[in-house]
N, C-alpha and C positions, 0 to 999 in steps of 0.2 A: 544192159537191158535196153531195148528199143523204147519208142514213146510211149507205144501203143499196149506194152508187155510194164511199165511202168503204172499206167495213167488205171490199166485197169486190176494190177494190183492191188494199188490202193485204193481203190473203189469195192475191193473184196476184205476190206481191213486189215491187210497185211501189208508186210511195209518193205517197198521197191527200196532201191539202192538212193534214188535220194529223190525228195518232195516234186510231183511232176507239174509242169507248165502249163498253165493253160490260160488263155483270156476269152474274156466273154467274146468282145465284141470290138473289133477295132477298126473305125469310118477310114473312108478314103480319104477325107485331106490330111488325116495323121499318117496315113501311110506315107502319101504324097510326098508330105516334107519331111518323111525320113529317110523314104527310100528312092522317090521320083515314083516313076507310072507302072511299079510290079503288081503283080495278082495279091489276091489277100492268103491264095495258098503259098504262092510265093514267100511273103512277109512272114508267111507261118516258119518257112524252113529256114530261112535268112535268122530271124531270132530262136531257133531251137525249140519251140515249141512240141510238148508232147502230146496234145489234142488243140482240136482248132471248134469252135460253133458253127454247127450247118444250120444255115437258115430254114427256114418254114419252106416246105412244096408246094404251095399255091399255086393256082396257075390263072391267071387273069383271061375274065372271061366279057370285060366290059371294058373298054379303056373311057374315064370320065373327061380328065385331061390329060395336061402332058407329063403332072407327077403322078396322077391317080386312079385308081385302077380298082374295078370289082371281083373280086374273085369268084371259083367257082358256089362256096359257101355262101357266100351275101357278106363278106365285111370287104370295107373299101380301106385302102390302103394306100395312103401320103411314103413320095420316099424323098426327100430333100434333098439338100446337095450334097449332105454327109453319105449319102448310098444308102443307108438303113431305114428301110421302110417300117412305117409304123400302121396299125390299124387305128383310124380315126372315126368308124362308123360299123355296128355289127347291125342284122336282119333283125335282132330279138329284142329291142329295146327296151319291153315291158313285157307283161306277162301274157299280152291278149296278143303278141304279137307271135305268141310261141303255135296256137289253132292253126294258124296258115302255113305256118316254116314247113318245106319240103328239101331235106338237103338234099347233095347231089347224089348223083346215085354212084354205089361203090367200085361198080364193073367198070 
């Protein structure tokens, strides 16, 4: 069974040839001092991994600083040294903020 013909096996409740691999999320300085300077798809195929996590499609549409960035939605997004960006600030903070919100448009 491949990863992919495993991973989604069991995700239909039937049961592949044996329990598939997967990790949420794994920073780059753990990569780092595992493997030195490889990609994280890399890292994926190097430990046998049968599904890997894609991150969020955002596309930054403000850059704040040098770690922080607005997307096209309105949340601002910190990515630290570990490479994994977090949102630390959304457009809707409270309920009166919701009148205003225009998302982006879909096209």
């Amino acid at each position: 069974m491949t990863g992919q013909q495993r991973f989604m096996t069991a995700l239909r409740h039937q049961q592949p040839d044996r329990v598939p691999l997967w990790e949420l999320i794994v920073n780059r300085p753990v990569i780092e001092a595992l493997y030195g300077d490889i990609s994280y798809l890399d890292f994926c195929e190097v430990e046998d991994l049968d599904a890997v996590t894609i991150f969020e499609d955002w596309r930054p549409t403000e850059r704040i600083d040098e770690n922080t960035v607005r997307d096209e939605w309105g949340i601002v997004w910190r990515t630290p040294a570990s490479g994994i960006a977090y949102a630390v600030g959304h457009p809707l903070e409270n309920e009166v903020d919701l009148a205003d919100y225009e998302p982006p448009d879909p096209d």
